[in-house]
C-alpha positions in Angstrom: 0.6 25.7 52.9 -0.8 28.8 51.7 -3.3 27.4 49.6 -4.9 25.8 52.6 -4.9 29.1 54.5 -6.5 30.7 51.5 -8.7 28.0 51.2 -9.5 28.4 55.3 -10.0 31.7 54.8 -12.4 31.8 52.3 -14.2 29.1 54.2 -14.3 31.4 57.2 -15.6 33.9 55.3 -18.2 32.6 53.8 -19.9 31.4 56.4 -19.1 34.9 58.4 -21.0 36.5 54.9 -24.3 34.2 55.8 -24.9 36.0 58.9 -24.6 39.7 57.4 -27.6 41.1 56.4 -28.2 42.3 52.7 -27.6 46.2 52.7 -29.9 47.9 50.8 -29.2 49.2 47.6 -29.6 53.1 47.1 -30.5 55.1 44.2 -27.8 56.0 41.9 -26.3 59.2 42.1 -27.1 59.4 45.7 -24.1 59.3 48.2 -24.8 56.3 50.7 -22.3 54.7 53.8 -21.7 51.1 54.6 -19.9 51.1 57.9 -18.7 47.7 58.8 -18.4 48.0 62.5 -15.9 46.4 64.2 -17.3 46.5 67.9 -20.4 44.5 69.1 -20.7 46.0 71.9 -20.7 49.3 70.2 -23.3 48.5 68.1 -26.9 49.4 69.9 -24.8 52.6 70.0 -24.2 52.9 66.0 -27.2 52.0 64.7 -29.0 55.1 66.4 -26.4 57.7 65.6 -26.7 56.1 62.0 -30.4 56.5 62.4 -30.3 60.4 63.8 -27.3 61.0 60.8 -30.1 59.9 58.4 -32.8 62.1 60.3 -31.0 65.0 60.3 -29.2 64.8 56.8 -31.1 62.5 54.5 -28.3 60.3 54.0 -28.6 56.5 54.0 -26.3 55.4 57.0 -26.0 51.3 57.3 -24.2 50.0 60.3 -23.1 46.2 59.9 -21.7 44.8 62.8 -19.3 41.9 62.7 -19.5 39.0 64.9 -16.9 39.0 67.8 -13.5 37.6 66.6 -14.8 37.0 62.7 -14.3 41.0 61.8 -11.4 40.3 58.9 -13.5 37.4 57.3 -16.4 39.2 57.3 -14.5 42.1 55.6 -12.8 40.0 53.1 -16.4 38.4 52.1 -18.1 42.1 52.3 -15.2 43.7 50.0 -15.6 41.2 47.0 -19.4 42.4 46.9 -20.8 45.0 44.5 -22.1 46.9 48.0 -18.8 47.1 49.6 -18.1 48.7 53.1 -17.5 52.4 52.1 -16.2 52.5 55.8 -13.9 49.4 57.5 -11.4 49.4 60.4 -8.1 47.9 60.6 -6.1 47.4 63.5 -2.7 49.3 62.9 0.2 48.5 60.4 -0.6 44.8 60.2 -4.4 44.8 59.6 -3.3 47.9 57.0 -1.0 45.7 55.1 -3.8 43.5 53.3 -5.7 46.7 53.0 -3.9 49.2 52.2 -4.9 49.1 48.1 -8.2 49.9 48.9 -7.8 52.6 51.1 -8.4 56.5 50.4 -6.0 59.3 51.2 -7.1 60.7 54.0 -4.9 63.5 54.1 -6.3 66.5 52.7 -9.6 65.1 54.3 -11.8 67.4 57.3 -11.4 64.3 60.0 -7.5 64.8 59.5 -7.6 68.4 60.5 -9.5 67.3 63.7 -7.1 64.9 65.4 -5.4 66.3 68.2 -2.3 65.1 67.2 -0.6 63.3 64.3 0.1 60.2 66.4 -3.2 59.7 65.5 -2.6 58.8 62.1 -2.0 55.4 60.3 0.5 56.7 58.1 2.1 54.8 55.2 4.7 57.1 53.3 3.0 60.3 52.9 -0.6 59.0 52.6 -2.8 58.7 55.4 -4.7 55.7 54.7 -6.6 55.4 58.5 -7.4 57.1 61.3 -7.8 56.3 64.8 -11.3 57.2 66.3 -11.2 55.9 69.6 -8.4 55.6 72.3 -9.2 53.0 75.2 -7.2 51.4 78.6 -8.0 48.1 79.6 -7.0 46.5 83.3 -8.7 44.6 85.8 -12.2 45.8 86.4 -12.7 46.0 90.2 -16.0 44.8 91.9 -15.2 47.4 95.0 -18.0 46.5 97.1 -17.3 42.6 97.3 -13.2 43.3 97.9 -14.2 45.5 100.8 -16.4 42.8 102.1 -13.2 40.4 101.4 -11.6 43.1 104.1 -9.3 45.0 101.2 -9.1 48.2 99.2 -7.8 48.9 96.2 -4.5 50.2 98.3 -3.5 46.8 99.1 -3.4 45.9 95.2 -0.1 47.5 94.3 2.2 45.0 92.5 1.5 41.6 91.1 2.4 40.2 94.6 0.2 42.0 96.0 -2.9 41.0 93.8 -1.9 37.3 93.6 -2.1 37.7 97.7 -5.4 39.3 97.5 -7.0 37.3 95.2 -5.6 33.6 96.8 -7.5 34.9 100.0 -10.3 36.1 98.5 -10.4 32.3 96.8 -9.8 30.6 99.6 -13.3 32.2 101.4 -15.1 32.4 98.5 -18.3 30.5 100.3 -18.3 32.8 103.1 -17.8 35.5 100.5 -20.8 34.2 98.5 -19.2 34.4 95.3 -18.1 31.7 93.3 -14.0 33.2 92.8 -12.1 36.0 92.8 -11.7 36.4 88.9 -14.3 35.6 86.1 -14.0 32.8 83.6 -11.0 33.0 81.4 -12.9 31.9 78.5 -11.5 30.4 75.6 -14.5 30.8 73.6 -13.9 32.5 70.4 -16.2 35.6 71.5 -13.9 35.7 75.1 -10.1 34.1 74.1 -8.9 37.7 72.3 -8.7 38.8 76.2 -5.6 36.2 77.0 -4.2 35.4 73.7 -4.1 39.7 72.5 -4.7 41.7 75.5 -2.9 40.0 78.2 -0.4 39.0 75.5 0.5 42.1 75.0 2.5 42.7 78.4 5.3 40.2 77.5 5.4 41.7 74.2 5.3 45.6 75.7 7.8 44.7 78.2 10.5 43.2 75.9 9.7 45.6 72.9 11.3 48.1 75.9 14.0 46.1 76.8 14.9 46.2 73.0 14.2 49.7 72.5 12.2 48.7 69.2 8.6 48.9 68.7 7.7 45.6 66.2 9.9 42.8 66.1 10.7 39.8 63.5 11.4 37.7 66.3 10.7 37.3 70.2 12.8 36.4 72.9 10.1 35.0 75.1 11.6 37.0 78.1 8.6 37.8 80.1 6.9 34.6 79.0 7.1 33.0 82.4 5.5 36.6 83.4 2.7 35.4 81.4 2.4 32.2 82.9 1.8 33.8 86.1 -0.9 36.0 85.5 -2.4 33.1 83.5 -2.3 30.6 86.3 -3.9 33.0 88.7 -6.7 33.5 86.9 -7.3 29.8 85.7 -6.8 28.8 89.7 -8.6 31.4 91.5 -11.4 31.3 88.7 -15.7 31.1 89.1 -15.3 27.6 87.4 -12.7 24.2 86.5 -9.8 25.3 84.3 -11.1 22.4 81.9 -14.4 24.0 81.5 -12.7 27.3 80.0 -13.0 26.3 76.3 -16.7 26.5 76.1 -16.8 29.7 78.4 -18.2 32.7 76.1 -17.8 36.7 77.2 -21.1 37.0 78.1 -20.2 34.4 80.7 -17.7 36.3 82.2 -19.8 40.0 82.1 -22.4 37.9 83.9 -20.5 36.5 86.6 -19.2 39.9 87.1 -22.4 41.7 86.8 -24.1 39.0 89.0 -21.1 39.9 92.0 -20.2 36.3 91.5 -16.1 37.3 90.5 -14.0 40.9 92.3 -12.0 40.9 89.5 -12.9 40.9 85.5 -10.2 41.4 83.0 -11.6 43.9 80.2 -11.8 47.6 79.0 -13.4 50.8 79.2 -15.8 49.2 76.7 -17.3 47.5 79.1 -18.1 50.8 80.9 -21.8 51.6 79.5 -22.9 47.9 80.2 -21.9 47.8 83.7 -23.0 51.2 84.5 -26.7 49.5 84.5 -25.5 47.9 87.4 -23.1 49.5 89.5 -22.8 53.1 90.4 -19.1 54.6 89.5 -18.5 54.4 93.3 -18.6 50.7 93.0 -15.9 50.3 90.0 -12.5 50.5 89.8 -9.8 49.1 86.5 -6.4 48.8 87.9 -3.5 47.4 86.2 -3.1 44.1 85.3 -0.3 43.7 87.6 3.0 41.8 85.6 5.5 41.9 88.2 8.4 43.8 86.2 7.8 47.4 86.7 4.6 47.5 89.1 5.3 50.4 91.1 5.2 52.8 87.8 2.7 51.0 85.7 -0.5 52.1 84.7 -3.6 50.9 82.7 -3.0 49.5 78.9 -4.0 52.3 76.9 -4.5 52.6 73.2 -5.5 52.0 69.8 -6.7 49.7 67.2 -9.0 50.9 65.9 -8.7 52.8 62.9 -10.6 54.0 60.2 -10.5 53.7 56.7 -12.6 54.8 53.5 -12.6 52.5 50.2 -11.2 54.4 48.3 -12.9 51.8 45.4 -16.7 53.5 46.3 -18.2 55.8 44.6 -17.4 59.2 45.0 -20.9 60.2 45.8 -20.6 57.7 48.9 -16.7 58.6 49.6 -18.0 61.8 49.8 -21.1 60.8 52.1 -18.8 58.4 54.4 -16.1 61.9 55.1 -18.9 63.6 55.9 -20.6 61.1 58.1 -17.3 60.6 59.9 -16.7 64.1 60.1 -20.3 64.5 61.5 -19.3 62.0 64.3 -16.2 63.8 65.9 -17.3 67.1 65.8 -21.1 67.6 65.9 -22.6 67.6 69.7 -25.0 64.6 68.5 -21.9 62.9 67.2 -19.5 63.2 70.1 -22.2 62.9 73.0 -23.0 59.8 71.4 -19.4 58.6 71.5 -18.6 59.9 75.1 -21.8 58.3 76.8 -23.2 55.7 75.2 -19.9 54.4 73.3 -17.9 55.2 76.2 -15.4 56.3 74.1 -12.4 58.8 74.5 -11.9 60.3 70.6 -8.6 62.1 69.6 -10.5 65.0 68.1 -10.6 68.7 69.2 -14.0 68.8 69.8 -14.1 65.7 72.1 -16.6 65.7 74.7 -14.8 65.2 78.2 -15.6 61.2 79.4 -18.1 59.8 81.4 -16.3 56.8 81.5 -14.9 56.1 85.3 -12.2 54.1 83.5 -11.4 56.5 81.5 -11.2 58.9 83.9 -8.8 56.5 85.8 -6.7 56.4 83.1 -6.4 59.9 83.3 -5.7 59.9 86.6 -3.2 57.2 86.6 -1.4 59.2 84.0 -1.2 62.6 85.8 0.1 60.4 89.3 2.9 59.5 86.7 2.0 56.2 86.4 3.0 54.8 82.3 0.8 53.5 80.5 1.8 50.2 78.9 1.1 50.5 74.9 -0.6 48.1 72.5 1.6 46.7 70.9 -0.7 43.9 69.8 -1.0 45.8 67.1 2.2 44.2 65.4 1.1 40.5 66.2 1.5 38.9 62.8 -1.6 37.2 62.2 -5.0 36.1 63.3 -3.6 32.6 62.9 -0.4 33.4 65.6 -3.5 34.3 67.7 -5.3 31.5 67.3 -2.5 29.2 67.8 -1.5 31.2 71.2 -5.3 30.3 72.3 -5.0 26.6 71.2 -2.3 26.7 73.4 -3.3 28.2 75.9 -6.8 26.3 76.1 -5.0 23.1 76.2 -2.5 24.2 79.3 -5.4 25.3 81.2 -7.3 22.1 80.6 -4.2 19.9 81.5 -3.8 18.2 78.2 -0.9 20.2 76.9 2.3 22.1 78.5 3.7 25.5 79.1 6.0 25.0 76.6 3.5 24.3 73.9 2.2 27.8 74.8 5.8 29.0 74.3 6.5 27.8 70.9 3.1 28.8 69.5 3.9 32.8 71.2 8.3 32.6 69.9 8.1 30.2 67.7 5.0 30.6 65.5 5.7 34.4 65.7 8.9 33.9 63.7 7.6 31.7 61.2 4.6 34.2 60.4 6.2 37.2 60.5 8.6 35.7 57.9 5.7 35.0 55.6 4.1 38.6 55.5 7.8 40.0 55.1 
C-alpha cells in the first residue's frame, strides 16, 4: 500500500515538475532566493515585490508559483533538484512533519524578533523551523447590492436558520432576481474542491475539537457531520448550476459567477479581496460566517493560519543568508508591507504591519471586538492530502447522486483514523 502511494506521488510530481519553469542559475558565491509560492492568487503580487527586492538590492529574487491544489508535489519534485526552493511553506504541524529535516532554525533569525507574538511560531522542541506570514478569515462573501434587491440585509442572516431561509427565497425568485442562484458553484474541480473538503470541513472538526477540549485528534467522532451535510446541501440546492455538473466546475467559475452578480453568496477568503475590489466598491461586500447551526449567535469569521514559512536549511549559506534577508525585507520595509496590505490583501503578524485595506479583514476585526469567536483552522491537523481527496471523492459523488451521505462519513471518520495511524 505505501509503495503505490509513493509510486502516486512521484507520478504527481513529476508531471507538477513539467509545468515549473527552470530557475536560473546564479553565479557562485552570490546569495540568490527561490521562493516556491504557495498562493496563485498571490502571485501577480510576488513577482513584482521580487522584482523591486532585486531593484533595490541586487539580489536575484525568483518567485515560482505552484499550481492550485499540486503545492506539496511540486515541492517534493523542486527539493530533489540541485536549484532547490531556498524558501517553501508548510501548512502547520502536519505539512512540517515531512519537512521538518530540511528546515533552518529560525530562532535566532531578524523575522523571529518581528512577530507580534510567539503564537506565531511553528515550533518543534526548541527550534523554530517556520513561521507564519500571513493571518486570513474566510466566510461567506456577500453580494450586498443583489440581497437588498432580494429585500434583505445582512441583519436578517444571523444563524444558520436564518441564511438557509434567506437563501431558499432568494432561490426560489432567482428569474425575477436575474441571477442564476443564491450561492456560486460548489466546484469539485481540483483548483475549487479545497473550499468544501478543508475549509468548510473544518467546522465539524473545530466544533468537536471544543467539545473535546483537545486541539488534534487520532480519531473523530463525526459529531457535527450531519452539521456538514446541511451546509453542504444548501449550497448544492440553491446553487448557479445542477449538483451533477459540480465535478467539472473550476474556482474561476465560481469568482465569475460572483463577479458577474450571477450568485449573493460565495464561500471564500480575504484572499479574494484584491480581485473583487475591481469590481465592487467596499460598500457592496460583506463576509459573514458561514453559519453551522451549533453556536451561531457568538460565532465569527474562520480566522487563521497556514501558511508558514520555512528556509532550507540544505542551501547555501550565501542564499540562506539572501532568503532571511529577503523575508526580513518583506515584513518590515514600507515597500514590503504596502505590498502585503494592498495588493496581497494580507494581515502579517509583524510589528511593523501596515493596518489592512482588506474590508474582510477589517470585518474580522470588527467581529472580534463585538465579541464574536472566531472559529480556528484546525485543518491544519487533517492527516493527509489523500484524507482530503477522499473527502472530495465523496463528496462529488453525493452531490451528483451516485453515492450516499454515509460514503462521505466514512471517508471524513473513518479514513481519518486509518491515516492518522500511518503518520504516527
Amino acid at each position: 500500500m505505501k509503495m503505490k502511494k509513493l509510486t502516486a506521488m512521484g507520478m504527481a510530481a513529476l508531471m507538477a515538475a513539467t509545468m515549473i519553469p527552470a530557475v536560473p542559475v546564479m553565479a557562485e558565491g552570490e546569495g540568490k532566493v527561490y521562493y516556491l509560492n504557495f498562493k496563485p492568487e498571490a502571485d501577480e503580487a510576488w513577482q513584482n515585490l521580487a522584482k523591486a527586492y532585486t531593484e533595490e538590492t541586487g539580489t536575484e529574487v525568483t518567485v515560482v508559483t505552484a499550481a492550485s491544489g499540486q503545492y506539496e508535489t511540486t515541492l517534493q519534485s523542486e527539493m530533489a533538484k540541485s536549484d532547490a526552493p531556498t524558501l517553501f511553506q508548510v501548512n502547520g504541524p502536519v505539512g512540517l512533519k515531512n519537512w521538518k529535516d530540511y528546515c533552518y532554525d529560525l530562532k535566532d533569525s531578524e523575522i523571529y524578533s518581528q512577530l507580534t507574538s510567539d503564537a506565531y511560531a511553528l515550533k518543534d522542541g526548541e527550534s523554530v523551523p517556520g513561521i507564519a506570514y500571513v493571518i486570513e478569515s474566510y466566510g461567506l462573501i456577500v453580494n450586498k447590492t443583489l440581497l437588498e434587491k432580494a429585500g434583505y440585509t445582512l441583519d436578517d442572516i444571523k444563524s444558520y436558520d436564518q441564511l438557509k431561509t434567506v437563501a431558499d427565497d432568494i432561490q426560489s425568485k432567482k428569474d425575477e432576481l436575474g441571477i442564476k442562484g443564491a450561492f456560486t458553484s460548489a466546484g469539485m474541480d481540483a483548483s475549487s474542491d479545497w473550499r468544501f473538503k478543508t475549509h468548510l470541513a473544518n467546522l465539524p472538526i473545530y466544533y468537536e475539537y471544543k467539545d473535546e477540549g483537545v486541539d488534534d485528534a487520532a480519531e473523530l467522532k463525526g459529531t457535527y457531520l450531519e452539521n456538514y451535510k446541511n451546509l453542504f446541501d444548501l449550497y448544492i440546492t440553491d446553487s448557479t448550476c445542477d449538483p451533477a455538473e459540480l465535478s467539472a466546475k473550476t474556482a474561476d467559475d465560481s469568482r465569475n459567477e460572483f463577479v458577474n452578480s450571477e450568485a449573493v453568496f460565495y464561500q471564500n477568503g480575504s484572499w479574494e479581496y484584491a480581485e473583487l475590489a475591481k469590481t465592487f466598491s467596499d460598500e457592496e461586500l460583506a463576509m459573514i460566517p458561514i453559519y453551522f447551526g451549533v453556536d451561531d449567535e457568538n460565532q465569527g469569521l474562520a480566522t487563521g493560519t497556514e501558511n508558514y514559512w520555512c528556509v532550507n536549511k540544505n542551501a547555501s549559506e550565501e542564499d540562506i543568508q539572501a532568503t532571511l534577508d529577503f523575508m526580513n525585507w518583506c515584513v518590515t520595509s514600507e515597500t514590503g508591507t504596502k505590498s502585503m496590505a494592498e495588493d496581497m490583501g494580507f494581515t502579517i503578524p509583524f510589528k511593523t504591519a501596515v493596518a489592512p485595506t482588506n474590508v474582510f479583514v477589517k470585518q474580522d476585526l470588527e467581529n472580534t471586538e463585538a465579541g464574536l469567536t472566531p472559529v480556528s483552522w484546525n485543518f491544519t491537523t487533517m492527516p493527509s492530502e489523500e484524507w482530503k481527496n477522499g473527502v472530495g471523492t465523496a463528496l462529488t459523488a453525493y452531490a451528483a447522486e451516485t453515492g450516499s451521505w454515509d460514503d462521505v462519513v466514512s471517508a471524513f471518520v473513518d479514513n481519518w483514523a486509518m491515516e492518522k495511524a500511518l503518520t504516527e
